[in-house]
Backbone as a ProteinNet text record, in pm:
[ID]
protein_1_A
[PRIMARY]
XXXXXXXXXXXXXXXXXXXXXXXXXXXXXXXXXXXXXXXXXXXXXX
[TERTIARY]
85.7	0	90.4	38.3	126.2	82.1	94.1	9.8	145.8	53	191.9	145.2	234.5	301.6	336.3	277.8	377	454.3	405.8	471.9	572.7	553.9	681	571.2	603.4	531.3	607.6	502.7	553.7	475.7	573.6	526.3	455.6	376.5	340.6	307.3	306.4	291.2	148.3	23.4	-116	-133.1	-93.4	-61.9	-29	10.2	66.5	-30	-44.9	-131.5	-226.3	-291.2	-433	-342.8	-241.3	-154.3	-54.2	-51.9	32.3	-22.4	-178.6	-232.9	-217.2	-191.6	-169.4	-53.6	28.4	198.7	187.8	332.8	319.6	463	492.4	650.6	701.3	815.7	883.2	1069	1127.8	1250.4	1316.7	1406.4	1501.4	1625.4	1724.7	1866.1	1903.5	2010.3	2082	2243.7	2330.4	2470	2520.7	2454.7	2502.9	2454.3	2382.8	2319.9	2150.2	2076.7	1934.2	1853.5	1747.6	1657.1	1507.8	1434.5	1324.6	1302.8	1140	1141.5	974.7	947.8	782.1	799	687.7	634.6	488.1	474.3	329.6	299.7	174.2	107.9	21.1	-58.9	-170.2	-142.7	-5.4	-18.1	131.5	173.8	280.6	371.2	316.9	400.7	464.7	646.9	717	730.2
-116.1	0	122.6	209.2	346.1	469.4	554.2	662.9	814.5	909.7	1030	1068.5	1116.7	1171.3	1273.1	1385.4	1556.2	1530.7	1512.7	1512	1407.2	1295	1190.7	1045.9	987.5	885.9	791.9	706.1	617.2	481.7	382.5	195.9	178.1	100.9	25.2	-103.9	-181.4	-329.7	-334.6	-420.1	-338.8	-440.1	-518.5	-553.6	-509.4	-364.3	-257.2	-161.9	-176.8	38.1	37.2	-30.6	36.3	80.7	-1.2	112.4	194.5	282.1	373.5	475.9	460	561.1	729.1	700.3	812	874.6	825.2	868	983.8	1039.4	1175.5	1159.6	1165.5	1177.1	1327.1	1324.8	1401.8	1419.6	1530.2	1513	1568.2	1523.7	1505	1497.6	1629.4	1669.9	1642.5	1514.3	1489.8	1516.9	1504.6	1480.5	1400.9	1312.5	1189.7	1209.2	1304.3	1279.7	1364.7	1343.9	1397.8	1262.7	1283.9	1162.1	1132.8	1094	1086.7	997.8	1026.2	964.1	965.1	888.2	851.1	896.6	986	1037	996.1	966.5	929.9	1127.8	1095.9	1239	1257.9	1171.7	1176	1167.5	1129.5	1127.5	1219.4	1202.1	1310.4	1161.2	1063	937.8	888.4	893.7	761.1	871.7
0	0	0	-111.8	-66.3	-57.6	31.8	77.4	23.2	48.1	60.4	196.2	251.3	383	335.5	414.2	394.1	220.1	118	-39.4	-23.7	73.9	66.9	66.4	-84	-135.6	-12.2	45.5	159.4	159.1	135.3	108.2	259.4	265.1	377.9	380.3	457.5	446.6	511.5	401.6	426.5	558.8	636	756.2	869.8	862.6	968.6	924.5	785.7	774.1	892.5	915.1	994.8	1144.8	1167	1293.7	1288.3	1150.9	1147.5	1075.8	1110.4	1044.3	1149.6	1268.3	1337.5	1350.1	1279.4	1248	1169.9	1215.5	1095.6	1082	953	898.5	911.4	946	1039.9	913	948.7	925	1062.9	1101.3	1211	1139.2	1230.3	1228.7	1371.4	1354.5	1449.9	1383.7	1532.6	1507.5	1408.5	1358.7	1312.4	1130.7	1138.6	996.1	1016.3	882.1	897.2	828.1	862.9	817.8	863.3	770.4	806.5	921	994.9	1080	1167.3	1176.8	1263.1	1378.9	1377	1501.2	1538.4	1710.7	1684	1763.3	1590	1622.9	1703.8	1748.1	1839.6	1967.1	1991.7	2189.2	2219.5	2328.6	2381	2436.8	2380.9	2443.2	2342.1	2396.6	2272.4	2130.7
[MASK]
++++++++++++++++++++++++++++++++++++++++++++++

């Protein structure tokens, strides 16, 4: 299954979609590098 995220075409395995429908793709700058990355959007947890 593939959805877009914020203009970023994103695969899913239709086995997981129904629990990552509350995710929001994210870019993150760390020390190490930058890179996308799952956030859960709906809670303040994790």
């Amino acid at each position: 299954m593939i959805e877009e995220v914020n203009g970023v075409k994103v695969a899913f395995d239709k086995h997981v979609h129904e629990h990552t429908k509350e995710l929001e793709l994210a870019f993150q700058q760390t020390d190490d590098g930058g890179g996308l990355v799952m956030n859960n959007g709906a809670s303040d947890c994790c």
